[in-house]
N, C-alpha and C positions, 0 to 999 in steps of 0.2 A: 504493500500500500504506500503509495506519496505523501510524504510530508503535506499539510497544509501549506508551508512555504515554497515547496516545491510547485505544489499545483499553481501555485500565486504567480510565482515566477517563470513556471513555463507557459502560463495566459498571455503575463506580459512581453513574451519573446514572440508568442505567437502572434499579439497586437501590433508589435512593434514593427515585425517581419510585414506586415498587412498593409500597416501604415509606409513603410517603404517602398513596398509596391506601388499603394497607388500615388508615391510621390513619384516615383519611375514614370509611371504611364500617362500621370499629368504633366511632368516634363517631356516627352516623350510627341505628344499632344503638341506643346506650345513650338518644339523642335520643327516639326510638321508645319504648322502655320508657318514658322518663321522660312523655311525653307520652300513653301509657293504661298503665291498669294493665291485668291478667292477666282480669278477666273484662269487660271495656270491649272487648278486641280483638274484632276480624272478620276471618275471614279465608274469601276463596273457591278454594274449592279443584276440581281440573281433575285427570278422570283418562279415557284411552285407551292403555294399554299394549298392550291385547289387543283384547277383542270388545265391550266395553261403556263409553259414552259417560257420562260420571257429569260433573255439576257441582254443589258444595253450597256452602252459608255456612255458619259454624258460629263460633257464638260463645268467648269465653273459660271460657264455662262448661259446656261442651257443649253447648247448647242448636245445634239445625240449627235453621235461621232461614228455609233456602231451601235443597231440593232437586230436581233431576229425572234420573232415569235413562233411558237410551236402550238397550234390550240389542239383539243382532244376532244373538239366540241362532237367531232363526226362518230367518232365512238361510245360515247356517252348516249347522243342520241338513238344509237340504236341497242344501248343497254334500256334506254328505261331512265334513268338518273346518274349519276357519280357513282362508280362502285370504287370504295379507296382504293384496293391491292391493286387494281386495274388500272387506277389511274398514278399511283405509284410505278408500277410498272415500265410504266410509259414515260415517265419523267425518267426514269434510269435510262431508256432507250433513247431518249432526245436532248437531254442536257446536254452531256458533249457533243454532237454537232450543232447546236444551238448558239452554245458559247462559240464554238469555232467560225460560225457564219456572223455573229456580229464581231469579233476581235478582225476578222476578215478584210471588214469593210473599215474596221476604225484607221486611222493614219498612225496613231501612237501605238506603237509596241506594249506589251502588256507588264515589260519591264518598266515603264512609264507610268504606269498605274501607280494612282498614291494609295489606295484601299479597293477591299470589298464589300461594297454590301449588299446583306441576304437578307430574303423573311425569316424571321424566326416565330412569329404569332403574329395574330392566331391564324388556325387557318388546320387542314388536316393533318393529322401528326406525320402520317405516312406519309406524304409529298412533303413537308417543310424539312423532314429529315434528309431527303434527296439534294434537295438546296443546300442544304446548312453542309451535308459532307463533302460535296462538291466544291463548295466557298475555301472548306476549309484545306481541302486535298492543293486549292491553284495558289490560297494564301501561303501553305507552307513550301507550296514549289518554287514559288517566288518572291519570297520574305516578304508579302503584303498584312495589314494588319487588316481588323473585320471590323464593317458597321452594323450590329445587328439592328433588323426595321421590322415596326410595326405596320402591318400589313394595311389597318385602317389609317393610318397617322399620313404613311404615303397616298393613301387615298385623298384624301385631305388636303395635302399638300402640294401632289401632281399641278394644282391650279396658276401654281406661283410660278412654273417651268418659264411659260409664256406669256404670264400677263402681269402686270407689277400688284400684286396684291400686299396689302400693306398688315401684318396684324394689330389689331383681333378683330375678326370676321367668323361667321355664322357658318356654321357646313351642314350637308343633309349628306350621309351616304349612305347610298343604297343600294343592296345587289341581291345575289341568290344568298348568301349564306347572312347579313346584316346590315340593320338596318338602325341608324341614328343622326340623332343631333345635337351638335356639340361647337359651342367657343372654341376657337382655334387662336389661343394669346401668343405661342411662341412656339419653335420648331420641337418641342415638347413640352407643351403646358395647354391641356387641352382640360375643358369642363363641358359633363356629357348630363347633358340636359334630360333627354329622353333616347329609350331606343328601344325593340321588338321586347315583346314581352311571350314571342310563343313561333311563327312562321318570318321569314322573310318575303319581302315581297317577290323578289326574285325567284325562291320558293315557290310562292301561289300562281306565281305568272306556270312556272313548268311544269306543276302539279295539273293544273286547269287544263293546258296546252293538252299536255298526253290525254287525258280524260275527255276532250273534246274530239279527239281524233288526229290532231290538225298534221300530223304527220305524213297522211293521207292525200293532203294535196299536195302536188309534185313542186308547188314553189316553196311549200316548208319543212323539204323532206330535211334537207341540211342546213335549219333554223336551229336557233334555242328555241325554247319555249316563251319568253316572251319579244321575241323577235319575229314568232310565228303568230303571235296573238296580237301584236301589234300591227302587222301584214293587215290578217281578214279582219281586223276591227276597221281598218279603211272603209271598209263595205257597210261598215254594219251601224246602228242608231244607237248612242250610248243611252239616250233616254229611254230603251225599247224596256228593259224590265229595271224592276226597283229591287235593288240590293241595299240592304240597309247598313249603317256607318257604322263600323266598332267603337266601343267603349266611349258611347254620347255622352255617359253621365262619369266619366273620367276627368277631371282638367287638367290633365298630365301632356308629358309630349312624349308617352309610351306612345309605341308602336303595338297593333295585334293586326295577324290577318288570316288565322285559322278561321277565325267567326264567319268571315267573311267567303273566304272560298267554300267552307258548308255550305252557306245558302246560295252558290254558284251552282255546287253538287245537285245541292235537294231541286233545284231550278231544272238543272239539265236534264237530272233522273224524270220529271213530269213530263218534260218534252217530250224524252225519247220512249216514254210509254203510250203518249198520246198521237204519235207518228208508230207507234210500234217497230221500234229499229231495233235492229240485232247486227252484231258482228262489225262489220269495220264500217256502216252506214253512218251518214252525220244528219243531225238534225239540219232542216232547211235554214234555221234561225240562226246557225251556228254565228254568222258575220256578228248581229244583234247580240249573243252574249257576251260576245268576244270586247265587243265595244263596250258593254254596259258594265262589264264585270272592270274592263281595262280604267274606265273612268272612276268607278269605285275606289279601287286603289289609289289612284292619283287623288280622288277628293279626300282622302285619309292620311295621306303622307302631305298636301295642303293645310288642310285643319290641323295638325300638331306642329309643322311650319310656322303658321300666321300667330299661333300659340308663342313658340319659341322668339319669332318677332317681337313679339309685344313684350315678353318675360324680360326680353336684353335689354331693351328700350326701357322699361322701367329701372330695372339695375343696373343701366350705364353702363352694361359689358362691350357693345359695342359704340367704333369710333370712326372716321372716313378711315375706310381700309381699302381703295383703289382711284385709279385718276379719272374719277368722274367729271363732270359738266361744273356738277357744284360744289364738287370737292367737300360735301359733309355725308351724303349719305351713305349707312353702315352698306356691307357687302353681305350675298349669302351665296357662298359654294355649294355646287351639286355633283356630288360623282359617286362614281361605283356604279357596275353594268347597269345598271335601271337605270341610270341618269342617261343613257341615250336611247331612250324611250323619247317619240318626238311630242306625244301628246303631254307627258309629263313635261317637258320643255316650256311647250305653249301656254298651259296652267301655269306652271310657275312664275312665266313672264307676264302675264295680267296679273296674279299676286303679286310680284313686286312691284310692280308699277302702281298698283293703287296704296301696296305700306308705305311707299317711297324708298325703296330698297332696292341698290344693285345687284343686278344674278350676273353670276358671273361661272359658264360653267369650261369645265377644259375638252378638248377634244373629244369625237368621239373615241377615237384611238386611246387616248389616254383614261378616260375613264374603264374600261375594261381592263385588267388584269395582265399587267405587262413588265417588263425589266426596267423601262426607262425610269417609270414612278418611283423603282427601288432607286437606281443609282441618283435620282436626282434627291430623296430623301436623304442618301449617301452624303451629296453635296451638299445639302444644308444643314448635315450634323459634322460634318468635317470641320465647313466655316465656323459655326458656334463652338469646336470641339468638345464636341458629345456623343458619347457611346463607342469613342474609337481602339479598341483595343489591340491588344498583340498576343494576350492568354487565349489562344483558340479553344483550350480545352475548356476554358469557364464557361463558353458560349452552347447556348442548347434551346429546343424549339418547349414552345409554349403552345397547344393547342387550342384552349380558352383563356383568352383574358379582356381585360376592362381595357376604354378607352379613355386614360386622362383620372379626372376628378369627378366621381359622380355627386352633380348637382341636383338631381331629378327630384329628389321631395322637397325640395325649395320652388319647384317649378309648380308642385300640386298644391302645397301651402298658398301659395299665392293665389289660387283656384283661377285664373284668365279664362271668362267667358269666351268662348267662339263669336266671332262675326260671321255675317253672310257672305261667304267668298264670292257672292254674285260674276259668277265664269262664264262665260262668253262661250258657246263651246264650235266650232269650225263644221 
């Protein structure tokens, strides 16, 4: 057994040992700045959280220098959904020529890289560990240090690549796997107001999609699911049936939308007994649900929006965060695959327009799931030097985790009645 002094003093050696480290890797840190400036750096950035294989360079000035994406969208679809082993699989089989096709196109040698950064959460454990060994295998082949990124924070963030966003600014992101809204005050200092309490929308968009059939017609065979639901919703009258709005007597800026695609379900099931369909037949209506269900959503992901608007505005969280006309009105970012949904676009630009509020949303390209998001996240933890390490072995994925500071029962405290989003609809 150890002396009590013993154990005292081998704490303090172990502290001390701790604390020199990270006086290393903060020097270490300030070496790196000192030796490039802010639009000199490179950094490659590595993302598989999910279904698609992303590797990019991207300079200190946003410039992409080298990109290639890999998606798995075509196999997925005709699994049914994301099955992980399957989609891990495929990340092993595509990472290395992926990386190779964007270092390809880059100008700068890989020897020139200042870092890497990878997802490490959240996101599937299976795919984020693909990334993460990969980062780590080209970090130690090439003495590079790693930036691990938050999968949502790049979402986020992606908006700043191309347009001068200033913080703190408003973000909505939304995709298949989640959905929130959150202050964006600093390249890590995020307060998450509201976000899914049960489905994502992106989720109910795919769920709905296969359940309607829409696979069946030859222009949504090699869709997502709401890429194929936003198709034949062109056809079809959002006001044709009444889906009713989740969680009305909530005044949160949660998210649900199980509720909501049940009564898509119980909808569809009436139809296709009163058409009596069987087997791969679709209902005639199908255009009309497609629309009515697709406006649903968007009127749900609005009302906890104009919520969150009003919440900041009273707490002064937001400030001009872009080079607007009038240079006072706050900003609100939109991304993650759902954000290039064109209807949700349209809605959210008559909401801002009547809160007084700039949207400002990033590419379609960029909102979907890709490398450049990471490496430019890469870039703006470089410049702040944050999260830059050189222990590879410290580094490891996270499949769930939080976004920032959750504010959200301050947002319900405050109880913000909904207004009439009086929507214009096209």
């Amino acid at each position: 057994m150890l002396s009590s002094w013993a154990r005292t003093r081998g704490c303090s050696r172990i502290r001390k040992a701790l604390n020199c480290s990270a006086r290393i890797s903060k020097a270490r840190n300030q070496e790196r700045q000192l030796s490039r400036s802010a639009s000199s750096v490179h950094i490659l950035g590595i993302e598989t959280s999910c279904d698609d294989t992303g590797v990019a360079v991207v300079d200190g000035n946003g410039n992409v220098l080298g990109e290639a994406l890999k998606s798995q969208l075509k196999t997925h679809v005709e699994f049914g959904g994301i099955i992980p082993p399957i989609a891990r699989n495929l990340h092993l089989q595509n990472i290395e020529p992926t990386a190779e096709a964007a270092l390809k196109q880059c100008p700068v040698p890989i020897e020139d890289i200042d870092a890497i950064a990878v997802t490490i959460k959240p996101g599937l454990s299976l795919c984020l560990k693909v990334g993460l060994e990969f980062a780590k295998k080209l970090a130690r082949q090439h003495q590079k240090p790693l930036i691990p990124i938050h999968h949502m924070e790049a979402h986020a963030l992606a908006v700043r690549l191309k347009h001068r966003v200033e913080f703190p600014y408003l973000v909505l992101l939304a995709s298949g796997g989640h959905c929130q809204l959150a202050v964006v005050r600093g390249v890590d200092d995020f307060l998450l107001l509201g976000q899914t309490q049960d489905d994502a929308p992106g989720e109910a968009f795919d769920k709905l999609s296969r359940r309607l059939k829409l696979q069946n017609i030859p222009e949504c065979q090699h869709l997502s699911g709401g890429q194929a639901m936003e198709l034949v919703a062109r056809g079809g009258d959002p006001e044709a049936f009444f889906i009713p709005e989740p969680m009305t007597t909530y005044r949160s800026c949660n998210f649900s939308f199980s509720g909501l695609k049940y009564s898509v379900l119980k909808r569809l099931l009436k139809l296709e007994q009163e058409h009596g369909i069987e087997g791969d037949a679709m209902i005639p209506e199908v255009a009309d649900v497609c629309a009515s269900a697709q406006h649903a959503i968007v009127v749900h992901l609005l009302r906890r929006t104009q919520r969150a608007i009003h919440y900041c505005v009273r707490k002064g969280l937001l400030s001009s965060s872009t080079e607007s006309s009038d240079g006072a009105a706050p900003t609100l970012v939109v991304s993650g695959g759902v954000a290039c949904n064109s209807h949700l676009r349209s809605m959210l630009s008559q909401l801002c327009s009547r809160e007084g509020v700039n949207l400002v949303t990033p590419s379609k390209e960029l909102c979907t799931d890709n490398g450049i998001m990471i490496a430019w996240n890469g870039v703006e933890r470089w410049n702040a030097s944050l999260g830059i390490t050189d222990d590879l072995d410290s580094v490891d994925i996270t499949a769930r985790c939080s976004l920032g500071k959750d504010i959200s029962s301050s947002v319900t405290e405050m109880a913000i009645k909904s207004e009439r989003l009086r929507l214009k609809l096209e």
